[in-house]
NUTI-547246 format. One record per residue (C-alpha): residue number from 1; residue in one letter; chain; y, x, z. Coordinates in steps of 0.25 Angstrom, whole numbers, padded with zeros to 4 digits. Layout:
% NUTI-547246
    n  res  chain     c2     c1     c3
  NUM    A      A      Y      X      Z
...
% end
This chain:
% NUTI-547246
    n  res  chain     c2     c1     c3
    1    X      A   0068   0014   0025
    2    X      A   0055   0016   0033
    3    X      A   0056   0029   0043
    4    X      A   0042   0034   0039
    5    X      A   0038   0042   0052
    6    X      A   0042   0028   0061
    7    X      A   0034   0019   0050
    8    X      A   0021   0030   0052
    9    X      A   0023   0028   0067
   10    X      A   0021   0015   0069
   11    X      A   0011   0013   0058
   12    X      A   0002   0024   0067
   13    X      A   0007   0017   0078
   14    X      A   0001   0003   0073
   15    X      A  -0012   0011   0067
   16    X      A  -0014   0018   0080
   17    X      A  -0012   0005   0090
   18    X      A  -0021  -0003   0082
   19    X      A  -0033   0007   0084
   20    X      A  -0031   0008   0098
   21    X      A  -0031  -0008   0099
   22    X      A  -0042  -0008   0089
   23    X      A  -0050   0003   0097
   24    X      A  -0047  -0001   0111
   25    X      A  -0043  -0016   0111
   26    X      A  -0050  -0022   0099
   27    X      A  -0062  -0012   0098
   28    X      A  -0063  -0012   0082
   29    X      A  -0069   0001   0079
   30    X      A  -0067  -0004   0064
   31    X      A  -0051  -0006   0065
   32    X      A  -0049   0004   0074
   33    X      A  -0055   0014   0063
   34    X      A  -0046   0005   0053
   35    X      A  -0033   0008   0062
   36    X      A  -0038   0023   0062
   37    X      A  -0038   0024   0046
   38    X      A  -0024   0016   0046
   39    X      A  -0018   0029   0054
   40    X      A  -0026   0039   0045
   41    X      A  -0021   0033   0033
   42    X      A  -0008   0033   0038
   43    X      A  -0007   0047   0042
   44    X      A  -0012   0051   0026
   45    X      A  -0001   0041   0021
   46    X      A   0010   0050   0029
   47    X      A   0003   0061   0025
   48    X      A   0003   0059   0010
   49    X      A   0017   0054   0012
   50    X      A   0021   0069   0018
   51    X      A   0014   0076   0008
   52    X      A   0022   0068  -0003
   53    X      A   0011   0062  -0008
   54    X      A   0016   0049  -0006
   55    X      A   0028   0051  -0010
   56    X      A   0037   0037  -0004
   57    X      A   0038   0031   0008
   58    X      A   0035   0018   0004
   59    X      A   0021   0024   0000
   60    X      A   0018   0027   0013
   61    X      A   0024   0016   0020
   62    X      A   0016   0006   0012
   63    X      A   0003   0012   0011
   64    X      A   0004   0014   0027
   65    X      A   0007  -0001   0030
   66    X      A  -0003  -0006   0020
   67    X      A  -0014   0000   0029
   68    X      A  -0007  -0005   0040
   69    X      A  -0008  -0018   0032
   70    X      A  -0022  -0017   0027
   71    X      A  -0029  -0012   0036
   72    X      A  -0023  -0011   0051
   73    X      A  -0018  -0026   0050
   74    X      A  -0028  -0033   0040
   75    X      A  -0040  -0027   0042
   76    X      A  -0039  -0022   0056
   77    X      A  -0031  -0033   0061
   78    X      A  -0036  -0043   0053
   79    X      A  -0024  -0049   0045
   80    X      A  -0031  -0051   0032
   81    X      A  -0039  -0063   0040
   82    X      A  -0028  -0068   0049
   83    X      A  -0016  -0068   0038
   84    X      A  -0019  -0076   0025
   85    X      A  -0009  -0067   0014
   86    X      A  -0013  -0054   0020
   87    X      A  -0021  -0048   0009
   88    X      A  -0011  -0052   0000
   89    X      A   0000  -0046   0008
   90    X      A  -0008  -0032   0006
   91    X      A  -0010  -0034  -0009
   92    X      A   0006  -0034  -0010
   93    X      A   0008  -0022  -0002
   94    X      A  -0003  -0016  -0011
   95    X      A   0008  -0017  -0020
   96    X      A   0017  -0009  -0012
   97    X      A   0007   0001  -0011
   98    X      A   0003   0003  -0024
   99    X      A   0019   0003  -0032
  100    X      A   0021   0014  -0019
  101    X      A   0007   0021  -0024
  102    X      A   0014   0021  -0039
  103    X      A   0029   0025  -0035
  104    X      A   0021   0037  -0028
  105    X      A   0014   0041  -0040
  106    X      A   0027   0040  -0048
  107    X      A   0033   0050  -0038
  108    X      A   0020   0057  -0038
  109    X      A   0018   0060  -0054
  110    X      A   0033   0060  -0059
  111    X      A   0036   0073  -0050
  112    X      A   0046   0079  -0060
  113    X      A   0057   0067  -0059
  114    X      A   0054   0063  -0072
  115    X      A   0064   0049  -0074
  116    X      A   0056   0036  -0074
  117    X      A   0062   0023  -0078
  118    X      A   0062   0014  -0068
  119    X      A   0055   0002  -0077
  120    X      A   0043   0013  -0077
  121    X      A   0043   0016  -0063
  122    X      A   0042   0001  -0060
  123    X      A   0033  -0002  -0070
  124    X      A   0023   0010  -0066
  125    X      A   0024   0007  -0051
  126    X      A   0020  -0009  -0054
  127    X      A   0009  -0007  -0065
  128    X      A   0003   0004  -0055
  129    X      A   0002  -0007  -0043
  130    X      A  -0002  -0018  -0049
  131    X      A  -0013  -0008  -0057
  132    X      A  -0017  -0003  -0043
  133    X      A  -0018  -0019  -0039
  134    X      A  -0025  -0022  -0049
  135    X      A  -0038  -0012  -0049
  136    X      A  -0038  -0016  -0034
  137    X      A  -0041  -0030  -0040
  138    X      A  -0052  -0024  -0049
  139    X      A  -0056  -0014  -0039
  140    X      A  -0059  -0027  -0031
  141    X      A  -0067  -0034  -0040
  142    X      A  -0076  -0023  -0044
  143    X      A  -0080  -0024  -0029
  144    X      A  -0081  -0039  -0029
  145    X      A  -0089  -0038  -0042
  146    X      A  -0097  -0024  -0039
  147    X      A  -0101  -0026  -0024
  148    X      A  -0100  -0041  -0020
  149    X      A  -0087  -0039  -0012
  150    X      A  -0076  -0049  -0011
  151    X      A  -0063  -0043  -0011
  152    X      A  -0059  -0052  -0021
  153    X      A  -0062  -0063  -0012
  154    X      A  -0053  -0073  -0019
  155    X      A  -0058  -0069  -0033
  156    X      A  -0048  -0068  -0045
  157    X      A  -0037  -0076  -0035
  158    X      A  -0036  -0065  -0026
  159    X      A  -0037  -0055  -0037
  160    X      A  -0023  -0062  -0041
  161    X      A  -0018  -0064  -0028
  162    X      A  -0018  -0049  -0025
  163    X      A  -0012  -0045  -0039
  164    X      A  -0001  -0054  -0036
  165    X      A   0001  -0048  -0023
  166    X      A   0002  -0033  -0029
  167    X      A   0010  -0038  -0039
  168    X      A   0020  -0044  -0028
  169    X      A   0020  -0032  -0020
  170    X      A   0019  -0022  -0032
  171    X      A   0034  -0029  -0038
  172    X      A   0038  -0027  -0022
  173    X      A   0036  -0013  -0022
  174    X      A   0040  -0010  -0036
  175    X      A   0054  -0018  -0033
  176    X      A   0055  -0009  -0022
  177    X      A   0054   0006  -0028
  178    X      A   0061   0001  -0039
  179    X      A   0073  -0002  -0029
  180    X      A   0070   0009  -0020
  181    X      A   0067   0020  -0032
  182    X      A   0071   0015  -0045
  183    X      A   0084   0009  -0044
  184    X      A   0090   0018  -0053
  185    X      A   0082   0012  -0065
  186    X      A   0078   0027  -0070
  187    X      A   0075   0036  -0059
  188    X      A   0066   0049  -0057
  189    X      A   0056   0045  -0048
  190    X      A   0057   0053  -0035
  191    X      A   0050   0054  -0022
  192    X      A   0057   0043  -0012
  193    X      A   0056   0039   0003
  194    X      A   0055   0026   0001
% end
């Protein structure tokens, strides 16, 4: 299992080299300001994490490296350009991130223990992220049809393509607390560290 502290280390550690490179060496005011907000929404991560807010590791830890994903590497460093699946590699880990989101709500709103099947808990946490995907997809359009943007830039096949790739990483993730936190097939649902 991930040793937290050592994981937040070296993710500051990236975030904080890049904007000295960005600052110093490449002199991109824009990404060294981007390499800024990865640190300081790293430190809120670990500091909703502390406060049991977010209540599992894997919450922080995907959350985290999705930034780091997102933002430092493809928009910073520019990997949505150089590498041809990128975009599609971050719409499956917003699959991760959003059955995490749900897991976490579960822990959050069932504080008295109450026994949930684990058909239920797998049910909820897939319906809530491929719900979550899908107003993204109409969040989207709105802005394609509303403001002349194209972030649908592949119209109703890249629609597709990126509920395809929640879908893929939504059954990841799902497979994963259901090994990790549902084994038992009726459990109480319980604040973990994985």
């Amino acid at each position: 299992m991930i040793n937290i502290s050592i994981f937040n280390i070296v993710i500051n550690l990236i975030y904080t080299l890049s904007a000295l490179y960005f600052l110093f060496a490449n002199k991109s005011i824009m990404n060294f300001g981007l390499s800024i907000f990865c640190i300081i929404t790293g430190l809120l991560i670990e500091f909703f994490r502390k406060k049991s807010i977010i209540k599992t590791t894997s919450l922080s830890v995907v959350c985290s490296l999705f930034i780091l994903f997102s933002t430092l590497l493809g928009t910073c460093f520019g990997f949505y350009g150089a590498f041809k699946g990128y975009d599609d590699f971050l719409h499956i880990w917003s699959g991760f991130i959003t059955v995490s989101i749900a897991y976490n709500l579960l822990l959050t709103t069932n504080k008295d223990g109450y026994k949930l099947s684990a058909l239920f808990i797998v049910i909820y946490l897939f319906m809530f992220s491929m719900g979550v995907a899908s107003i993204w997809e109409i969040i989207e359009f709105t802005i394609d049809s509303t403001l002349g943007m194209n972030t649908q830039a592949g119209g109703l096949v890249d629609t597709i393509t990126d509920m395809i790739d929640a879908l893929i990483g939504s059954i990841i993730m799902v497979i994963f607390y259901y090994k990790s936190h549902l084994v038992d097939k009726s459990c109480k649902t319980k604040s973990s560290n994985n």
